[in-house]
C-alpha positions in Angstrom: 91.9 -3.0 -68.7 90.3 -4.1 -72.2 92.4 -5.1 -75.2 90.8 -5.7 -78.3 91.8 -6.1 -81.8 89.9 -4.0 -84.7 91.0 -4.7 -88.3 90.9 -1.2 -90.0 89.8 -3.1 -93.2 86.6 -4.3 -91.7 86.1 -3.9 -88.4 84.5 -7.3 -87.5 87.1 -9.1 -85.5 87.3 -7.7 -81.7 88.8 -9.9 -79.1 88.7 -8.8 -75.9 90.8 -9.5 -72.5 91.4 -8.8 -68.9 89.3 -5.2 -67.8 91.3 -3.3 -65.4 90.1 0.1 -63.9 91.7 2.3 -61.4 88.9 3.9 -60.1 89.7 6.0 -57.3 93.1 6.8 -56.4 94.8 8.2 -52.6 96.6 10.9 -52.1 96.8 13.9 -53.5 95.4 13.3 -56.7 93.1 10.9 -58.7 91.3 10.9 -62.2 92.9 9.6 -65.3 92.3 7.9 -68.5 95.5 6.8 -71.0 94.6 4.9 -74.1 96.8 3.0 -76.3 96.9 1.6 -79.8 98.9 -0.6 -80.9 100.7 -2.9 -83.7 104.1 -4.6 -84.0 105.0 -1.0 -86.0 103.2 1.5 -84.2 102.0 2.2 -80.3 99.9 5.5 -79.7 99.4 6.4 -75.9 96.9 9.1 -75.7 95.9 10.6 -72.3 93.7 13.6 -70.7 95.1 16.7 -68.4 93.2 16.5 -65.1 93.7 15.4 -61.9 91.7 15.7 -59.1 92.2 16.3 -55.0 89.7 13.5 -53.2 89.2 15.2 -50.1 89.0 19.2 -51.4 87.1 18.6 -54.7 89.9 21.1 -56.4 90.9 19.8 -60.0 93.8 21.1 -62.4 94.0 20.6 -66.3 97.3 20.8 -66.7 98.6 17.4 -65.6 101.2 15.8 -67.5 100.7 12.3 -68.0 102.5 11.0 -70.7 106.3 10.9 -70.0 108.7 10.5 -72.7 112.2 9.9 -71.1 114.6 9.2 -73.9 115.0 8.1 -77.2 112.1 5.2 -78.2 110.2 4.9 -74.7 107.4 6.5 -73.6 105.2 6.0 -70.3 101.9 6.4 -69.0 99.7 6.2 -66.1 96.6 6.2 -64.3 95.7 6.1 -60.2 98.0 6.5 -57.7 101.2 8.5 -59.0 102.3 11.0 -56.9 102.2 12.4 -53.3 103.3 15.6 -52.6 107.0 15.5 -51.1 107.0 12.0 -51.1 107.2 10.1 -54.6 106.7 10.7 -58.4 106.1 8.0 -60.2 106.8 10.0 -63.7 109.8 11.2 -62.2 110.7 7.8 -61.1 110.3 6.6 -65.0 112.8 9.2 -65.8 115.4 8.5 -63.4 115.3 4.9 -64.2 115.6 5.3 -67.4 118.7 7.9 -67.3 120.4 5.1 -65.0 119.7 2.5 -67.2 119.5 3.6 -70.8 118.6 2.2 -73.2 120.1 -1.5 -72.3 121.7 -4.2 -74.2 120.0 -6.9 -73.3 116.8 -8.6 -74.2 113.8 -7.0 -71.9 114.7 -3.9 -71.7 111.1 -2.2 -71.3 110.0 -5.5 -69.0 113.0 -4.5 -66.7 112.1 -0.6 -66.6 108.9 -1.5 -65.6 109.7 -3.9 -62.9 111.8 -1.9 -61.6 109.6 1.1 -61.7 106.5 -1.3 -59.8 109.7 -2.6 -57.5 109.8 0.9 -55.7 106.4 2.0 -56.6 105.0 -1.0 -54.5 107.4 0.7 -51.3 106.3 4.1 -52.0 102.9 2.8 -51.8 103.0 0.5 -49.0 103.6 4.4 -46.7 100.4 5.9 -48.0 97.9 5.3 -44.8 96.0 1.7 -45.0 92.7 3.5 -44.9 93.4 5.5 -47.7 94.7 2.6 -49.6 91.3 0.7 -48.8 89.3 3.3 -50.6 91.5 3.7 -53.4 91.3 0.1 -54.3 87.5 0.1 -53.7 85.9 -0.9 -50.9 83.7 -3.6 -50.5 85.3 -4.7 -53.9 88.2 -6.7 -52.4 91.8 -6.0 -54.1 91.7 -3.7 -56.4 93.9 -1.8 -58.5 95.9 1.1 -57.2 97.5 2.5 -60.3 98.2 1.0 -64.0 100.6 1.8 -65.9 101.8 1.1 -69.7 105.4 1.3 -70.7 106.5 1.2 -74.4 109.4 1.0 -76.2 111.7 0.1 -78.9 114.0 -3.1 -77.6 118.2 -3.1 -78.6 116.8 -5.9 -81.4 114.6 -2.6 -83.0 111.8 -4.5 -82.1 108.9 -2.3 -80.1 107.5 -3.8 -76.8 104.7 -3.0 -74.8 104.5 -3.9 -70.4 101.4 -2.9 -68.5 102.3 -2.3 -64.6 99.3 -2.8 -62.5 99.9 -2.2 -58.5 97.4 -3.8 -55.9 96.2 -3.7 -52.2 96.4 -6.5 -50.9 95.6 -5.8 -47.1 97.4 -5.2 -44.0 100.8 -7.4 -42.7 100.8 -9.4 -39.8 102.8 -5.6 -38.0 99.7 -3.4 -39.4 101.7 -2.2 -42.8 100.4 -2.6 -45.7 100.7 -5.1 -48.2 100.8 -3.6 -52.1 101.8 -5.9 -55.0 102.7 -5.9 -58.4 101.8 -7.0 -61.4 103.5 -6.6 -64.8 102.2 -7.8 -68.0 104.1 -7.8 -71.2 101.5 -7.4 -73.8 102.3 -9.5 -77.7 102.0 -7.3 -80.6 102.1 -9.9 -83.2 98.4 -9.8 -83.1 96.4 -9.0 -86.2 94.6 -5.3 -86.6 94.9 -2.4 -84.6 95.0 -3.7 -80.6 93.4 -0.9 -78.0 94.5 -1.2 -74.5 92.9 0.9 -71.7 93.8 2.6 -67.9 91.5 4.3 -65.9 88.5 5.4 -66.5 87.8 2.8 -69.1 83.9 3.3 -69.2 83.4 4.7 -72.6 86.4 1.8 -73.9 84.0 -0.8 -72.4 80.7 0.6 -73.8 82.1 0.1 -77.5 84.3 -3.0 -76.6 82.5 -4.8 -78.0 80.1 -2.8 -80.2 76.8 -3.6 -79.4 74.3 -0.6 -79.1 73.7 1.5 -81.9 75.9 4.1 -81.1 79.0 1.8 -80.2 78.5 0.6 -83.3 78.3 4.2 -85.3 81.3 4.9 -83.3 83.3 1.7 -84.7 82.2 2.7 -88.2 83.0 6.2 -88.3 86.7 4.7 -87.3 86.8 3.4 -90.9 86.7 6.4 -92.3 89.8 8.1 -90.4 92.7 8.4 -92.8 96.4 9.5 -92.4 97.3 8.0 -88.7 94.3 6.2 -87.8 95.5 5.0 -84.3 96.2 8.0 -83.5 93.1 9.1 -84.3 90.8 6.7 -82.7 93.0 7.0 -79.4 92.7 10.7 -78.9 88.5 10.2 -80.0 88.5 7.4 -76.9 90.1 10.0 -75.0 87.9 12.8 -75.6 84.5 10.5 -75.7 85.8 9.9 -72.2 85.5 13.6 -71.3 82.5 14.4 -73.1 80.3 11.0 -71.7 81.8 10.6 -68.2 79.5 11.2 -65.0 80.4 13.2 -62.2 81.3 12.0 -59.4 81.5 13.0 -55.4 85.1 14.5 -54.3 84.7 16.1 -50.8 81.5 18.1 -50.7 81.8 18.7 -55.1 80.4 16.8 -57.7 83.4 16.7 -60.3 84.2 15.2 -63.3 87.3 13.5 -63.1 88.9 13.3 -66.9 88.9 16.8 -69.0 91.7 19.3 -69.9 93.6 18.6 -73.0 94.5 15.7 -74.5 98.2 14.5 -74.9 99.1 11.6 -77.2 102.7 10.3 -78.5 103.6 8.1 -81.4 106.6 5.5 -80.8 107.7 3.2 -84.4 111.0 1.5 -84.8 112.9 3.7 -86.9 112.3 7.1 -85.3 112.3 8.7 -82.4 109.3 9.2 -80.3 107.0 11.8 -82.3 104.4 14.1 -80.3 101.3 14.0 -82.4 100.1 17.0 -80.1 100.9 17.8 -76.5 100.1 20.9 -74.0 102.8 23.6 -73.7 103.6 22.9 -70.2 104.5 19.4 -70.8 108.2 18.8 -71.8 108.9 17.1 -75.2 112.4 15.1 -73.4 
């Protein structure tokens, strides 16, 4: 993942943190980018629409990525987040969040997500070790399975952002596999606009920090975005992603594994979550 922080006024401060890429994911579906921006007022979570099947090469553009389960929280993912009659990790989200609500005490996000990477790291842990070893990358060590970002707005009225990040870690001692979490609870007192990014984080990391000619274009064009400008420059991230990913091998098809439409969702402190634009299929909750 790469977090940076641009200062809309002049764009010269950019500080940049840990990179985290889910590259390839298991089972029955991989290919993802979410982006978010965010301030101690304002998150924006942006995301694409396709997923594709590693083994067949068949894609779909109608993926729902962004989950908005109640009232001030939103969530987002990229890797490993569903199998087919065996987990949903949006669905998961959902569930967790209709047993919990919105809770009382201090955390509330932080304990959503670990309790969402909790059962995501069983879920996981079934998936065939093999499949698991490619996902992560092989040859690359342990590497991430899925990342996630969960954001809302705490009982103080406060927002909050987690990051979820699930790893392979190898095979037990009685041949199952070992999957671990990691969860991340992200400050937003920093100054500037602050860019966070999960999956295919290639274009993020070309401009992060700006140093060819067109990174640098890019950054200065942002200056001239008015009305919401995170919104803005997180759906643009999103859609450079498209436009300047490569393809790459799925089965016996060379496939580009980001494209369809692009979802993004607003979250501030005193209003509900607002859909700056979503696809038709995907429900508003």
């Amino acid at each position: 993942m790469k977090i940076l922080i641009l200062p809309l006024a002049c764009l010269l401060t950019i500080l940049m943190t840990s990179a985290s890429a889910t590259i390839a994911s298991s089972l029955p579906e991989i290919g993802s980018v979410v982006i978010v921006l965010y301030s101690r007022n304002e998150i924006v979570m942006a995301a694409d629409s396709r997923v594709v099947n590693e083994q067949t090469g068949q894609y779909r553009d109608d993926y729902c990525k962004i989950v908005t389960p109640g009232a001030g929280f939103i969530y987002g993912a990229a890797g490993i987040t569903e199998t087919a009659g065996a987990f949903d990790a949006a669905g998961l989200v959902r569930r967790l969040f209709r047993e919990e609500g919105r809770s009382s005490k201090v955390g509330f996000v932080q304990e959503i997500a670990m309790k969402w990477a909790d059962a995501m790291e069983q879920n996981l842990a079934r998936l065939p070790s093999n499949r698991l070893r490619q996902s992560a990358g092989e040859g690359r060590g342990a590497g991430a399975l899925n990342c996630a970002m969960f954001a809302g707005v705490e009982p103080s009225g406060e927002l909050a952002l987690v990051r979820a990040r699930l790893f392979y870690r190898g095979i037990s001692g009685d041949g199952i596999p070992k999957v671990a979490a990691e969860i991340t609870p992200i400050p937003l007192d920093k100054p500037g606009i602050n860019i966070a990014g999960c999956g295919d984080v290639d274009v993020l990391e070309s401009i992060v920090p700006p140093r060819t000619a067109w990174a640098k274009s890019e950054v200065e064009r942002w200056r001239r975005f008015t009305g919401d400008a995170k919104a803005k420059i997180a759906i643009r991230l999103v859609q450079l992603t498209i436009d300047r990913e490569k393809p790459r091998r799925f089965g016996f098809q060379e496939i580009v594994p980001v494209g369809g439409e692009i979802d993004a969702v607003e979250i501030v402190p005193e209003r509900p979550v607002k859909w700056i634009q979503r696809k038709a299929n995907c429900p508003a909750e």
